[in-house]
N, C-alpha and C positions, 0 to 999 in steps of 0.2 A: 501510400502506406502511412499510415497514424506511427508518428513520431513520439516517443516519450523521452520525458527528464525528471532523473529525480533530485531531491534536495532535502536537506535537514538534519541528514543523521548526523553520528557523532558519539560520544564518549558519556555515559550518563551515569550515576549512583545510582542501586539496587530504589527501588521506591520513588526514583526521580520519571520526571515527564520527558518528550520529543514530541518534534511533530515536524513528519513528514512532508512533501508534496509531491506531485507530480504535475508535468504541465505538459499537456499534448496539444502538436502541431496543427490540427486540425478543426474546419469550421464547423465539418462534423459529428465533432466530439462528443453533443448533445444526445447522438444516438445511440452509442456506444456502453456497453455493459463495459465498467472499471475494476479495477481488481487491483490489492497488494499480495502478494508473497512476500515470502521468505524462505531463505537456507541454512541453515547452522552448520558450521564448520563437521564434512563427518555424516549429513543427513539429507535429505531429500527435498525438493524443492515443496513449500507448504503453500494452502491457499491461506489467507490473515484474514481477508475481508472483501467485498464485492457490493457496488452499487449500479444498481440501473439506471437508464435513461432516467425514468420515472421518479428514482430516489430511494425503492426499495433497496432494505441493506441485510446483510447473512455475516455473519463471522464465526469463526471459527471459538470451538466450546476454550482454548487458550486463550484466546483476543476479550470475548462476551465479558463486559463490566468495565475492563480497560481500555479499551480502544473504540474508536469510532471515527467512520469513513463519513466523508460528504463530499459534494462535489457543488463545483461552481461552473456551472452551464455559458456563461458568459467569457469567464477567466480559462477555462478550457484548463483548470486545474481542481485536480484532489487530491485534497490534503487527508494524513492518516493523524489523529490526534493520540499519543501511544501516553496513557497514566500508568502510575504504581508499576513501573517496568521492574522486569527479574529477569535475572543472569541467561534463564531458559530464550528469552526473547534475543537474544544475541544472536547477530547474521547479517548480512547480505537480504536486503528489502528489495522487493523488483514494484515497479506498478503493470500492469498489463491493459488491454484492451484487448475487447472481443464483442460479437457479433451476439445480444441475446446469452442464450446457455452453449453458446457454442465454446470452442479450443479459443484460447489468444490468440490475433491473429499481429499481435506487435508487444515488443517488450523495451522496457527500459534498462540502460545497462545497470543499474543496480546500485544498491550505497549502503556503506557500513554504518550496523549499529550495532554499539558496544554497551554493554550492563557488566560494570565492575566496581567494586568500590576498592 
């Protein structure tokens, strides 16, 4: 089972940046469809962003302009680059892994991000 970790969140002003990562255990990670969520306290777990083996990426019409996923095929890490963040962005970030379009088949336990000023 594909192991994840995340890292980066934290406490940021309305309009400020973060940047997430994730770093999965696995040699291979290269095949694997990547994925962030998130939860906001109160709401449903969301998809944020998704990149494939290949590089292609989707994000959510919230994320599109701000955010942007990539992955480092070597580093067996991706990182979420989160701009112009707003208070609505606040939660509980997961990264996932999955098979293609399939369900996640591994999750990271998760890390707070805060939009407050």
């Amino acid at each position: 089972q594909v192991q994840l970790v995340e890292s980066g969140g934290g406490l940021v002003q309305p309009g400020g940046s973060l940047r997430l990562s994730c770093v999965a255990s696995t040699s291979i990670f290269r095949t694997y469809t990547m994925a962030w969520h998130r939860q906001a306290p109160g709401k449903q777990r969301e998809l944020v962003a998704t990149i494939t083996y290949q590089g292609r990426t989707n994000y959510a019409d919230s994320a599109k302009g701000r955010f942007t996923i990539s992955r480092d095929n070597f580093k067996n890490t991706v990182p979420l680059q989160m701009n112009n963040l707003k208070p609505d962005d606040t939660g509980v970030y997961y990264c996932s892994a999955q098979i293609g379009s399939g369900l996640p088949i591994s999750w990271g336990q998760g890390i707070q991000v805060t939009v407050s000023s």
